[in-house]
C-alpha positions in Angstrom: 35.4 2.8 0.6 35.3 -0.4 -1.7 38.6 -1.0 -3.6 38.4 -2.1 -7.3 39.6 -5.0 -8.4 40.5 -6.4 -11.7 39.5 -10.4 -12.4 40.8 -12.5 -15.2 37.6 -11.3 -17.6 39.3 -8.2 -17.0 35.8 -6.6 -15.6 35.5 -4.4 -12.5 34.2 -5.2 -9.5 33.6 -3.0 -6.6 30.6 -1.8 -4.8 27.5 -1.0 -6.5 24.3 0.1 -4.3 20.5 0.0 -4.4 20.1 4.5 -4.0 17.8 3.7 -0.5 20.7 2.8 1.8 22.2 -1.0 0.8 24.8 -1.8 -0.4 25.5 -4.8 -3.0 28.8 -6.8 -4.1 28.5 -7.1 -7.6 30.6 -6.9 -10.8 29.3 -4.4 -13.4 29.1 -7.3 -16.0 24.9 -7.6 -15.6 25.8 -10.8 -13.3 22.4 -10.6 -11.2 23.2 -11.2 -7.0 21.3 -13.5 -4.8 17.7 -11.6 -4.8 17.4 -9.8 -1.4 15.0 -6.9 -1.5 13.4 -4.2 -4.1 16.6 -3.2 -5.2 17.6 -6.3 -6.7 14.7 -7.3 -8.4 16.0 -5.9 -12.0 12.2 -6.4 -13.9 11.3 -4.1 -12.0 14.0 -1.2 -11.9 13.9 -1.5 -16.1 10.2 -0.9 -15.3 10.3 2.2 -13.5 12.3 4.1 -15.8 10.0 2.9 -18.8 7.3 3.9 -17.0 8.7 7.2 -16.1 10.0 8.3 -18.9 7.1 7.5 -20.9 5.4 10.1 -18.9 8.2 12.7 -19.4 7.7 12.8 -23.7 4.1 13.3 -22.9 5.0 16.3 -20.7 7.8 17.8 -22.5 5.6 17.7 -25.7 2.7 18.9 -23.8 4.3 22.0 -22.2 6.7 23.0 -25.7 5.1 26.1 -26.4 4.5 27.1 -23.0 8.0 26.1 -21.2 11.2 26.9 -22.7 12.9 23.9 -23.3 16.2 25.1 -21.2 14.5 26.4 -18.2 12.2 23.3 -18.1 16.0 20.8 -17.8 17.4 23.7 -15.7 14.9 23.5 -13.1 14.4 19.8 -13.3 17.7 19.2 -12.0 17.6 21.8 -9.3 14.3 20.7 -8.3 15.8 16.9 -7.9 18.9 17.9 -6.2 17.0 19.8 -3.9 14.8 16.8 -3.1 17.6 14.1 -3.1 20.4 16.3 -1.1 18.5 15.6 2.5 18.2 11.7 1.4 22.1 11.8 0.1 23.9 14.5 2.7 25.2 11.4 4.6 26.3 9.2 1.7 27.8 12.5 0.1 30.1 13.1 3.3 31.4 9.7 3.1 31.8 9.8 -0.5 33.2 12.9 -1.6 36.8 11.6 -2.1 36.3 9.3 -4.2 34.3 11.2 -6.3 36.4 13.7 -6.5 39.6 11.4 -7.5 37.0 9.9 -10.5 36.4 13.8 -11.4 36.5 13.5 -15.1 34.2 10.6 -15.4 31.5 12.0 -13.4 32.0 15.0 -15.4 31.4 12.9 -18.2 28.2 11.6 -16.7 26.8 14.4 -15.9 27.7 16.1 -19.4 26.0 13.2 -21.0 23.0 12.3 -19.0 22.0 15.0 -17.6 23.2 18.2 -19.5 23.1 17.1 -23.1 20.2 14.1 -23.3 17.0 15.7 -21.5 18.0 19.4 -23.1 18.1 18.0 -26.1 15.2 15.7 -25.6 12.8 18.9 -24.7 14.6 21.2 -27.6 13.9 18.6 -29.8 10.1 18.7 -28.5 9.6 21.8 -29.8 9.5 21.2 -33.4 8.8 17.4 -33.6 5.6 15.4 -32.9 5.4 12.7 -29.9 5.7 9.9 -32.3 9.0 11.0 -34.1 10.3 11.0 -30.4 9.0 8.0 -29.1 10.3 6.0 -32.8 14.0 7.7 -32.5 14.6 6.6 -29.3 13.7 3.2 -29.6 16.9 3.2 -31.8 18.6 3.7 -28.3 19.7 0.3 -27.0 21.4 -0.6 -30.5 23.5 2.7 -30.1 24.0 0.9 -26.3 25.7 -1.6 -28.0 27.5 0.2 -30.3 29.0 2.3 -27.3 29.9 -0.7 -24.8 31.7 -2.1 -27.9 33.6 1.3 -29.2 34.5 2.0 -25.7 34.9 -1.1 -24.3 34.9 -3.5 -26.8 32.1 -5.6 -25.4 30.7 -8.2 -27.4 27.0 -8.6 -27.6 26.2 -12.3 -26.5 23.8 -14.0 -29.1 21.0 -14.0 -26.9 21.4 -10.3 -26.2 21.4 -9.7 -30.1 18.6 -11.9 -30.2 16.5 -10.0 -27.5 17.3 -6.5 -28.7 16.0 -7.7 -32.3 12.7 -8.6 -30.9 12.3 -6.2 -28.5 12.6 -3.2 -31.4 10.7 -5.5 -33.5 7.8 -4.5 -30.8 8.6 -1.2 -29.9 8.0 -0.4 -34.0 5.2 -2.5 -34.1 3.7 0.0 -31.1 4.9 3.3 -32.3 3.4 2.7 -36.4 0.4 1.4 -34.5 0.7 -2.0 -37.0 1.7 -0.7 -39.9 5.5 -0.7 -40.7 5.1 0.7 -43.6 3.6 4.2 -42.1 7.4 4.6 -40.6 8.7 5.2 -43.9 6.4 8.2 -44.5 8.0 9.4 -41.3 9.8 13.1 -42.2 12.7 13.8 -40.0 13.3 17.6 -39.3 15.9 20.1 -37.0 14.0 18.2 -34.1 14.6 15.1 -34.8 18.0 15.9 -35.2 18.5 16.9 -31.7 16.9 14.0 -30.5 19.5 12.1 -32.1 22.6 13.8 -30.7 20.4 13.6 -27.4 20.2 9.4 -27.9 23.7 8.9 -29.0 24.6 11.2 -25.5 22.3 9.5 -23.3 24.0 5.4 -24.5 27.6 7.0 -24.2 26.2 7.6 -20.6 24.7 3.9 -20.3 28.1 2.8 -20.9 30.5 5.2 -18.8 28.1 4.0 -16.2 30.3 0.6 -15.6 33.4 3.5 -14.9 31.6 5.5 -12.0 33.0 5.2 -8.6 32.0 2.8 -6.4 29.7 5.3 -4.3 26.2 5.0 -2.8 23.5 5.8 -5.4 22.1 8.8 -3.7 25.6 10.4 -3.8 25.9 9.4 -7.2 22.6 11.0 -8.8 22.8 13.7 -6.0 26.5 14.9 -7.8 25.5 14.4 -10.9 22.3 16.2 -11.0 24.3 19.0 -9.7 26.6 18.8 -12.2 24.6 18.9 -14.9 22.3 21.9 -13.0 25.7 23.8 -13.2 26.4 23.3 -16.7 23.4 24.0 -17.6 22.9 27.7 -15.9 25.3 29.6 -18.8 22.1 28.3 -21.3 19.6 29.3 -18.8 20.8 32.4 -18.3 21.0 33.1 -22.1 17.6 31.7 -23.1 15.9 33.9 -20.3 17.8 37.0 -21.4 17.0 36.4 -24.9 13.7 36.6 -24.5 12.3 33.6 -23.2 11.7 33.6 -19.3 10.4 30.8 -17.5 6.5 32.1 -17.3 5.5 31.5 -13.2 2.3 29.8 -14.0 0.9 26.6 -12.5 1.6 24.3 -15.7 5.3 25.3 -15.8 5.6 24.4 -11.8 3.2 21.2 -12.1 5.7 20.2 -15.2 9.1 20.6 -13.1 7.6 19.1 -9.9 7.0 16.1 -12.3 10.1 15.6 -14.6 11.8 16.3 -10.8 10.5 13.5 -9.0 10.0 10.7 -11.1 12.1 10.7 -14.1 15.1 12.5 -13.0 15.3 11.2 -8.7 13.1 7.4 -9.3 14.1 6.9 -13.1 18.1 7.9 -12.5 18.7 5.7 -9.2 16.2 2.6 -10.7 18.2 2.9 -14.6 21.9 2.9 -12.9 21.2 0.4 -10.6 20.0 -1.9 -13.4 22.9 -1.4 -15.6 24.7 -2.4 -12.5 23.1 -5.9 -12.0 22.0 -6.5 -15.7 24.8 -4.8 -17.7 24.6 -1.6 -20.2 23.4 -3.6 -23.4 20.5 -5.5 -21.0 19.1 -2.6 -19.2 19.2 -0.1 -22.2 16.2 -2.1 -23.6 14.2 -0.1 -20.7 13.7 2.8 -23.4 11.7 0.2 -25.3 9.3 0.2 -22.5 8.4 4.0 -23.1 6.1 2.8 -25.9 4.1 0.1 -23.8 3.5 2.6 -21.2 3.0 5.2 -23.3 -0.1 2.5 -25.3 -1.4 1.7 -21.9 -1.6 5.1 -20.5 -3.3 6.0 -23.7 -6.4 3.1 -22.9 -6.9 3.8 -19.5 -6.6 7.4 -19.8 -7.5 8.6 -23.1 -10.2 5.8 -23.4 -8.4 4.5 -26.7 -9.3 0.7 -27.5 -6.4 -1.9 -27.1 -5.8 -3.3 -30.9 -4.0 -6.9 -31.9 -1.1 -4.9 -32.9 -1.0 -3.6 -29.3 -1.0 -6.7 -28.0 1.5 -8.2 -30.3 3.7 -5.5 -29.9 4.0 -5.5 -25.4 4.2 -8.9 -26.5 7.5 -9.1 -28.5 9.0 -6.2 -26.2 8.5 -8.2 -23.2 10.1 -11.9 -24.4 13.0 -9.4 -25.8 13.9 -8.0 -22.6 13.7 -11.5 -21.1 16.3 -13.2 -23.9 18.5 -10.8 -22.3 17.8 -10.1 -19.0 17.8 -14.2 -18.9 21.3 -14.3 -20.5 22.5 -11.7 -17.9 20.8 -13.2 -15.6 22.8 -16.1 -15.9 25.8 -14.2 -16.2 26.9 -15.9 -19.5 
């Protein structure tokens, strides 16, 4: 088991992990390693999640009046664990302990990130339309930012600040399809609300993230999908017996076999592996990827034709994330 230790910038360092069976010396701070493999290459592990979570709106919209919006988070998160405990039994037997003795933070974790955000995020799916969702959490890396500094009283470097400006500058540019001015005949409702709660829950989580224990990242997303599984069965239960049972049909199981695999097991273990390397504030701006993919699935599936502003916006999201990535990079 790797000890903490504290260093004069008063920043942890311990040992973080890839989730596929390395393990990595690296300090929390978003100072990037020596590139070795897959794991380390953090373009692509704020990627995946983008990508993966981009598909999860479009199915948690797409399945709202079919799948209750508990059952579909419930069953996500059994589903994963399920998937992940074979993959994670070994990493989990050595690192129980220390799990255990950093109890209330991964209780934390898995009350944020798993519980509260993806609940939310499907509840809220119910009564508000794909763009409200995809707009609301582009907000997500500034609350990041807010959370690393309330918490931890991290200063955003200047080049951070810099790249999170442009990068939302895109992502709103995407999600009002050009016209800024269409966001201000936006109307918020109860939906929008819980997506809100469910943002500001899933950025406290970015940020506890530099607190977990220095455990492999199979044992990590193994626990805390469990975790959040467990306190989520009270709110199963009651939204089954109150009249709204999971229906056994092949959309429901088509929709948890989804949200199970890629973003809970591949979005989870590629998202806290990148805060590890790039730091909370750097890889939150993943989220802002969830419109790109979302514009690009849209082409080549739905046959819509790229525009400028589609162009303009992947554009501004991508030289945000690398102002920061760069910064972190550099470990400045």
């Amino acid at each position: 088991m790797a000890v903490d230790k504290r260093r004069p910038g008063g920043h942890r360092q311990g040992r973080t992990d890839d989730g596929a069976g390395m393990d990595h010396s690296t300090e929390t701070t978003g100072t990037v390693p020596a590139r070795k493999g897959i794991a380390d290459q953090a373009w692509l592990l704020m990627t995946l999640p983008g990508l993966f979570w981009a598909g999860n709106a479009i199915v948690g919209r797409a399945v709202a009046g079919d799948v209750p919006p508990v059952a579909l988070a419930f069953w996500r998160w059994v589903g994963a664990v399920l998937i992940v405990l074979p993959f994670a039994w070994r990493h989990l037997r050595a690192d129980i302990r220390p799990m255990l003795k950093a109890w209330p933070i991964m209780l934390a974790l898995s009350a944020l990130g798993i519980t509260a955000f993806n609940t939310l995020l499907y509840i809220a799916a119910q009564t508000t339309s794909a763009l409200n969702i995809v707009m609301l959490q582009s907000s997500m890396p500034v609350l990041v930012v807010g959370a690393t500094f309330l918490l931890f009283r991290e200063a955003v470097t200047g080049r951070q600040a810099l790249g999170i400006a442009v990068s939302l500058a895109g992502a709103l540019i995407l999600v009002s399809h050009g016209d800024p001015a269409s966001l201000a005949r936006l109307e918020l409702n109860r939906g929008d609300i819980w997506l809100l709660v469910a943002i500001v829950s899933y950025a406290l989580y970015t940020a506890l993230l530099r607190r977990r224990p220095a455990v492999h990242g199979l044992s990590l997303v193994a626990a805390t999908f469990a975790l959040g599984a467990a306190m989520l069965l009270p709110f199963y239960l009651w939204e089954s017996l109150s009249g709204r049972p999971l229906p056994l049909t092949s959309t429901s199981a088509l929709a948890i076999a989804y949200v199970a695999v890629f973003p809970s097991i591949l979005a989870y273990l590629s998202f806290n592996r990148a805060v590890a390397l790039l730091g909370a504030n750097t890889a939150g701006l993943a989220v802002h990827l969830v419109p790109v993919f979302g514009t690009i699935l849209a082409v080549l599936l739905l046959g819509e034709t790229p525009q400028l502003h589609h162009g303009l916006g992947i554009g501004l999201i991508a030289v945000g994330i690398g102002l920061a990535a760069r910064r972190a990079g550099k470990g400045a």
